[in-house]
C-alpha positions, 0 to 999 in steps of 0.5 A, spaced: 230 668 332 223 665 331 221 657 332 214 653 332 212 660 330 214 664 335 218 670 333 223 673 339 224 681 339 228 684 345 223 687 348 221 692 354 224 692 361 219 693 364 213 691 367 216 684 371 212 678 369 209 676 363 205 682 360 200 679 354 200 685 348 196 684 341 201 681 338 205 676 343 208 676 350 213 681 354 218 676 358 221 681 363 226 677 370 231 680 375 238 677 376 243 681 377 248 676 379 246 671 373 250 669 367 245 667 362 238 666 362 233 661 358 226 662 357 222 655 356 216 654 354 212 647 354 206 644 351 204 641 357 204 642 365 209 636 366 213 635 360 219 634 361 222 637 355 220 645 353 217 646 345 221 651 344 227 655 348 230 663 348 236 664 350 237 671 352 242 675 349 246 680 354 247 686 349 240 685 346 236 682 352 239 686 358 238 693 361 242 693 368 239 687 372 233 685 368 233 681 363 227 682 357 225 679 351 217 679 347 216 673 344 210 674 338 205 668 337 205 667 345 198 668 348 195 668 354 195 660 357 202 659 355 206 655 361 213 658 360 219 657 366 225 660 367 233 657 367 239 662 370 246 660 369 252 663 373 256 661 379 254 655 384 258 658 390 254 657 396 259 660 400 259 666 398 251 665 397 250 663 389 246 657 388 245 658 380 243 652 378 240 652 369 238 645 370 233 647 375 226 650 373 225 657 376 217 660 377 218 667 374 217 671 381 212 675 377 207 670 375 200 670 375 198 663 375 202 657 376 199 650 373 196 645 379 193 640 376 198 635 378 202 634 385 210 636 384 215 633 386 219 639 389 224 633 393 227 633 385 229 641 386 233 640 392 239 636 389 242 630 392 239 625 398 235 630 402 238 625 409 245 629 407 247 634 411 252 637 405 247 636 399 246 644 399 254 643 397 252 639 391 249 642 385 243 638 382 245 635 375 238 632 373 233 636 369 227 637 374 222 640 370 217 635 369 216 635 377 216 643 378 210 647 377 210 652 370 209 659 370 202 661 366 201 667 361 194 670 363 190 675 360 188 681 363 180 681 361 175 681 366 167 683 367 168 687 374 161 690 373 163 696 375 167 693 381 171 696 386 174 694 393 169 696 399 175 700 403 170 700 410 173 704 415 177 700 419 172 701 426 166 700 422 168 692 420 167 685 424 173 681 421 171 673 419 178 669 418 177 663 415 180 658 410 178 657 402 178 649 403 176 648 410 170 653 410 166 649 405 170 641 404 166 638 409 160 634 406 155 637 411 156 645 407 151 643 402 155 646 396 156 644 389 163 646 390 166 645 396 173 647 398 174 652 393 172 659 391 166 658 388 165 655 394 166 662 398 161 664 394 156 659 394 157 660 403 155 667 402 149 667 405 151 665 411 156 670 411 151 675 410 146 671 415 152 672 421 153 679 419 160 679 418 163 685 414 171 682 412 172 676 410 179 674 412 182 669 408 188 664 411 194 665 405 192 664 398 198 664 394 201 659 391 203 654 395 206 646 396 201 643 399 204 636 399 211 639 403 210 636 410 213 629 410 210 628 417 205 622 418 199 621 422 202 617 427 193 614 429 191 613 421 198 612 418 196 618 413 200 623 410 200 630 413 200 636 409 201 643 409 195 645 410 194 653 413 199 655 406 205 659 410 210 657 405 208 661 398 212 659 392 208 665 388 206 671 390 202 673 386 199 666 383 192 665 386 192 657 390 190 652 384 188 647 387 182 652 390 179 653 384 173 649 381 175 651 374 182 648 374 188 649 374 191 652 368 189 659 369 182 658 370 184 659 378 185 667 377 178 668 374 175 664 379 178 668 384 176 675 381 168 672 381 170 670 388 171 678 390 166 681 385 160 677 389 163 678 396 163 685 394 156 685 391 154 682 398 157 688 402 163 683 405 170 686 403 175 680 402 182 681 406 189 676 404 193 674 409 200 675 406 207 672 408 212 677 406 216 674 411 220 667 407 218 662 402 217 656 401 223 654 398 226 653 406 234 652 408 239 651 404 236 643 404 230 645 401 228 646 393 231 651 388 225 654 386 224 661 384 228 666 388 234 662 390 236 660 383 235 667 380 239 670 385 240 668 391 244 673 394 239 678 393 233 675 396 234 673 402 239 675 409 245 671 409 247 669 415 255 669 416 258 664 413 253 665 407 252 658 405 246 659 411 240 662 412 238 668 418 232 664 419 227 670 423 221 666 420 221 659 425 220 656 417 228 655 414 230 662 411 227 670 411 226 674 406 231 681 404 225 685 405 228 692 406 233 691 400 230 695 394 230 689 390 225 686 394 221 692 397 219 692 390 217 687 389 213 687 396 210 694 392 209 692 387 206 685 388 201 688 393 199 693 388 197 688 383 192 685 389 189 691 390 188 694 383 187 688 379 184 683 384 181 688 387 182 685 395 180 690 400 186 689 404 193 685 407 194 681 413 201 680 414 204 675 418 210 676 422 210 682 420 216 685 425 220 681 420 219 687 414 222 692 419 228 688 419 235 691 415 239 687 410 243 685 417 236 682 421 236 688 425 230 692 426 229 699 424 227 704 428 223 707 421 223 700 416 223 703 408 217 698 407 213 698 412 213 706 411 212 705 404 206 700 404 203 704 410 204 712 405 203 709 398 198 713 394 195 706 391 194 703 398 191 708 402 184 706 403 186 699 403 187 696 410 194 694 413 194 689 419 200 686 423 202 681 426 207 686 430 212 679 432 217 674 429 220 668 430 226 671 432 224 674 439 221 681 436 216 683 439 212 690 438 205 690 439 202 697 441 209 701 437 209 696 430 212 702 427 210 705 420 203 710 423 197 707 420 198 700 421 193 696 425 196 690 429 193 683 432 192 685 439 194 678 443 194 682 449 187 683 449 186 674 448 190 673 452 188 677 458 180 676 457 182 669 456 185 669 463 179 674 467 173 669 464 178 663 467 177 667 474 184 668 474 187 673 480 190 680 478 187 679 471 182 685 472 184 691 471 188 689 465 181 686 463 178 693 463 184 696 460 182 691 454 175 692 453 176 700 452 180 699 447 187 699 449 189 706 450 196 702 453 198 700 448 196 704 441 195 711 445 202 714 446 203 714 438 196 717 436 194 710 434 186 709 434 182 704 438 181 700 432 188 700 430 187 694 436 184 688 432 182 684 437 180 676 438 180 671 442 181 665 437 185 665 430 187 659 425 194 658 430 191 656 437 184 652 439 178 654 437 173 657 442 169 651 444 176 647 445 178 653 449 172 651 454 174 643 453 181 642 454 187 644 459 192 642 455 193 641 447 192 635 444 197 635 437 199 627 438 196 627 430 201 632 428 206 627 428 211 631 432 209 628 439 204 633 441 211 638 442 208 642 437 204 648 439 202 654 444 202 651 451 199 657 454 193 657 452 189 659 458 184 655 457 180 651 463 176 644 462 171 645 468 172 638 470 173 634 464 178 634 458 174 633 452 167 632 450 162 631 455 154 630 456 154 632 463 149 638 463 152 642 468 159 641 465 156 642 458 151 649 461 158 652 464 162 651 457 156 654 453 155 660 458 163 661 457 163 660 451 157 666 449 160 670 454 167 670 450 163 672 443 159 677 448 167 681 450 170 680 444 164 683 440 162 689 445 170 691 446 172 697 444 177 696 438 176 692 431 174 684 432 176 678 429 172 672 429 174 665 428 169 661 422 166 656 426 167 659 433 159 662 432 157 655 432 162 652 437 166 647 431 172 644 435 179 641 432 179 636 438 183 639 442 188 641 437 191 648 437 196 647 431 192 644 425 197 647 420 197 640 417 190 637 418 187 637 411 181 634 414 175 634 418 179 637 423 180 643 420 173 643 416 168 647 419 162 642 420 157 646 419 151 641 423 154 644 428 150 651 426 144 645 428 146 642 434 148 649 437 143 653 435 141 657 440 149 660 440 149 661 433 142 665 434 146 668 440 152 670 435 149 673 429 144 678 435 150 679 437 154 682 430 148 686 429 148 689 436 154 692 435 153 694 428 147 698 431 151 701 437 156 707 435 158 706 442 162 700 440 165 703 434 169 709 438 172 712 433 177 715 439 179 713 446 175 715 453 177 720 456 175 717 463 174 722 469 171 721 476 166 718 476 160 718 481 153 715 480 151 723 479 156 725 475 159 720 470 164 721 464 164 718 458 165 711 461 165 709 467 167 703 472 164 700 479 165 695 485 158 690 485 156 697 491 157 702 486 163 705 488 169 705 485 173 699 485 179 697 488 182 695 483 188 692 489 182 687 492 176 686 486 178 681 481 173 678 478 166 682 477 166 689 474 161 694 472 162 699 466 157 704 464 158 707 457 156 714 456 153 714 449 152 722 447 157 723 441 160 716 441 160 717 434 163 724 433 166 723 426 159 723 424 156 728 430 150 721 432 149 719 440 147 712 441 144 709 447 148 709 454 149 702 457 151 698 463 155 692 464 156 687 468 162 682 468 162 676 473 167 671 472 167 669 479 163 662 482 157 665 485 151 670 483 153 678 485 148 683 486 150 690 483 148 696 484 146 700 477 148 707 477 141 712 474 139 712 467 138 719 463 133 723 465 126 720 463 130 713 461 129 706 464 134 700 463 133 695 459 135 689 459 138 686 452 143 680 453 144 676 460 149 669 458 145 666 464 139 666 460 138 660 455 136 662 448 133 667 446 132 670 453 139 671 452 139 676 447 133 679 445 130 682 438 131 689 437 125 692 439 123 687 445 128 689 450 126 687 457 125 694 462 128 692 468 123 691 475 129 693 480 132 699 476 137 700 481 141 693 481 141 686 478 143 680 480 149 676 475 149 670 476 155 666 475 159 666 469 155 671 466 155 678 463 149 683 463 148 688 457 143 694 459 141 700 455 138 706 457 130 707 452 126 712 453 119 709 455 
């Protein structure tokens, strides 16, 4: 068959996708329950009509479920789509539909260069209940975005992905638009990944060594229908926890376009991160799609068989909905765990990304019935995978349907969020009661949680902010969230948070309120970045950028979720204080443990490899002491994997109101206590250079003062 000079040939089964050859393109789909399927091609990303169409035949063009065609004369920048035929029967969970558009699963791209309409991929009146019932009779494929041909040639320059060990790294979340949108980032390309790579400098100048990125999979920016109830404004999805296509980097982040040109900007993004020395992490959701409820539109998945795809609920017109967000992926069927595999590999081996967060992850332990697994075939499989072996692997270990495994994610090497850890640092710095000795528990490592299944302390990705909640300025400033531009009358969004306002909500120019909430806020930066486990910081928060009190700006695509970089001007001193401090911890070995304290007796004449003391050097009582401790880290083999001593240290966290005298055990031999940092100081005194450390007068106590956390060193003179 050959048309517009096109010449169709039955093609091969494998690979999934469209795989560009010398001569033409192989056209390879799934659908086992589908009747017909029609590959389109068209001339332009929102034509409604395609110039030129094959449908395929079922003898010549089926081999079991795949459906496969090579089409001679195609090359990459084709946009192409597919149509399925077969039984419309929601009640027993079909949903074909060959009016409707589908992305391949598989694509490379998607065309962004105009705003969809996918409200045309739903049917009927999106205010009745029973449209699910009606078969849409329109055509939509002038509102829908188009799958795109892409090549394969790049220039890696001999690019690799870095794969640091996980207890060497400092994590860095971030959003690809937010990062560089707003005027004050100074870029010619902002909100975008030549934006990222324009920003690396200030990567390097902070001292970060993963960048993790909010999702960068294809995504409807434009699916929340909400409107700012202040400004009148539409709302948008903005975060991008609603993928259409796996495997498709965001279009509209690219400056070099949308029809293609996003998949080697994307690639450029990864090699100059790479050649800076910062690793590059995606935040993946392998937990549902953008395609929602049994409301929401048709737009890959559902149509090519949706029976496969997703758990049915009982009456299998509905959706099980683990994810909060409408419908839940089928991950532990083997169609769908291929497709997991396969999709990963294609992020690491062609694109080169050095590792996954996976967003509500306990969802992937599930089985086809939504119940969780003791061993889950695809988290077993991603954590055994030869091709994924040195790439990192990171759970959200909960989902939105009351799961929750934080300390027993199942799968071995799997490292997890640790909400533990934010949760009670946040809760001992506010000088609540009984929050101690889980705030030790925290700095060591959590050996509670990750010990008892011969998991490491880095397997603990420990922070204190992330994308869904305040930012660690607001965390200071509020007592309570502040999501009335949300439209959803501030229900929205975590209420413990933890936080405390000292005395006002908001913002304010009180010198004493504005000493404390600094103070705090550098004495969190200081937690999080000398605990043991792997730290996660959030952009912004080295420079106390605010979202005014909003701790869910999943659809603030503005100024509110934009880092404001003047801000790294007005609040120097902790932007100094933050970048000390990444470089202190990449310094000191003993931060990076590459296994747990052993612990022991401890005494001022003999002590273990870490060791904690009441304010009078005794052992504490952890039934009456609540809010200072004192921990004394013996640096001698704190790297044993590569046989090197460090420094030893002592420190002193005061969360309480007044100032608290401490007795400091004795240094090595020969040694003298140093001071490095101490939050009470205003910058630089606060932290010092390597090589101007402060020799203490008194080497047997000091005095902390209030809200404040010391950190001494052991120096030969």
């Amino acid at each position: 068959m050959s048309s517009r000079n096109y010449t169709v040939r039955p093609g091969a089964p494998r690979p999934f996708g469209a795989t560009p050859l010398p001569d033409g393109v192989n056209f390879c789909v799934f659908s086992r329950n589908a009747g017909a399927i029609t590959l389109c091609f068209f001339s332009a990303s929102n034509d409604a009509k395609p110039c030129f169409e094959f449908r395929f035949d079922p003898h010549q063009n089926r081999t079991g479920d795949v459906w496969h065609c090579f089409v001679e004369g195609a090359s990459p920048g084709t946009l192409y789509g597919y149509r399925a035929d077969g039984p419309f029967i929601p009640a027993r969970g079909h949903r074909f539909n060959p009016n409707l558009l589908l992305i391949d699963p598989y694509a490379k791209a998607v065309s962004g260069d105009f705003i969809w309409d996918l409200t045309r991929a739903c049917g009927c009146d999106s205010a009745d209940p029973l449209k699910d019932l009606s078969k849409a009779e329109f055509d939509d494929a002038a509102f829908v975005p188009k799958s795109i041909v892409v090549g394969n040639g790049f220039d890696w320059r001999g690019d690799r992905p870095l794969n640091y060990p996980l207890r060497h790294c400092i994590l860095y979340e971030a959003h690809v638009r937010g990062f560089t949108r707003h005027p004050s980032s100074g870029v010619e390309h902002p909100g975008t990944y030549r934006g990222i790579i324009e920003s690396i400098p200030r990567l390097k100048e902070l001292g970060i060594t993963s960048l993790e990125l909010l999702p960068v999979q294809e995504f409807d920016e434009f699916e929340n229908t909400r409107i700012n109830p202040k400004t009148g404004k539409s709302l948008t999805q903005y975060w991008g926890y609603s993928t259409i296509a796996f495997f498709a980097p965001k279009g509209m982040y690219s400056s070099a376009g949308a029809l293609g040109g996003q998949v080697t900007e994307f690639k450029e993004m990864v090699r100059e991160l790479h050649a800076a020395g910062i690793e590059i992490i995606l935040d993946v959701v392998f937990n549902h799609t953008g395609e929602g409820s049994e409301l929401g539109p048709t737009l890959s998945f559902r149509g090519f068989d949706n029976a496969i795809w997703y758990m049915l609920g009982d009456d299998p017109r509905y959706y099980k909905n683990y994810s909060g967000c409408g419908n839940t992926l089928n991950c532990n069927h083997p169609v769908v765990r291929n497709f997991i595999m396969d999709c990963l590999h294609y992020w690491v081996v062609d694109m080169h990304v050095d590792g996954f967060r996976f967003d509500l992850g306990s969802i992937l332990g599930r089985d086809q019935k939504g119940r969780l697994l003791e061993n889950p075939p695809v988290i077993e499989q991603i954590a055994e995978d030869p091709l994924l072996r040195h790439t990192k692997i990171i759970a959200e270990a909960w989902d939105a349907g009351g799961a929750y495994q934080v300390g027993w994610f199942p799968g071995g090497r799997w490292a997890e969020w640790n909400d533990r850890f934010r949760d009670d640092v946040r809760r001992f710095w506010r000088g609540d009661a009984y929050a101690l000795r889980n705030f030790c528990t925290r700095l060591a490592g959590s050996s509670d949680l990750y010990l008892r299944d011969g998991r490491k302390p880095f397997h603990s990705i420990n922070y204190l902010t992330s994308h869904d909640g305040f930012t660690l300025n607001d965390l200071v400033s509020y007592n309570g969230k502040h999501n009335e531009d949300n439209g959803e009358h501030n229900d929205d969004g975590h209420d413990s948070n933890f936080s405390y306002n000292y005395g006002h909500e908001g913002p304010i120019s009180d010198p004493k309120i504005e000493m404390i909430r600094e103070r705090q806020v550098k004495n969190f930066l200081a937690t999080l970045l000398l605990s043991i486990g792997t730290p996660m910081l959030l952009a912004g928060d080295e420079f106390r950028r605010t979202q005014g009190g909003n701790n869910n700006a999943y659809c603030q695509n503005n100024e509110t979720s934009w880092l404001d970089w003047s801000c790294a001007q007005r609040n120097e001193g902790v932007h100094r204080f933050s970048r000390r401090l990444t470089a202190f911890r990449l310094a000191h070995p003993a931060f990076r443990r590459p296994e747990f304290f052993t612990g022991g007796d401890a005494s001022f004449n003999a002590l273990p490899d870490v060791a904690w003391f009441a304010p009078d050097g005794t052992t504490p009582d952890w039934a009456r002491l609540e809010q200072t401790i004192g921990m004394r880290i013996d640096g001698s083999k704190a790297d044993i994997i590569a046989d090197r001593d460090d420094n030893d240290f002592f420190i002193i966290f005061n969360a309480s109101t007044e100032p608290v005298r401490f007795a400091i055990c004795p240094p090595p031999d020969h040694a003298r206590w140093c001071r490095v940092v101490d939050t009470n100081l205003p910058s630089p005194r606060d932290i010092v250079e390597r090589g101007e450390e402060e020799i203490l007068m008194h080497q047997d106590s000091f005095i902390a003062a209030p809200f404040s956390l010391v950190v001494l060193l052991s120096m030969q003179p």
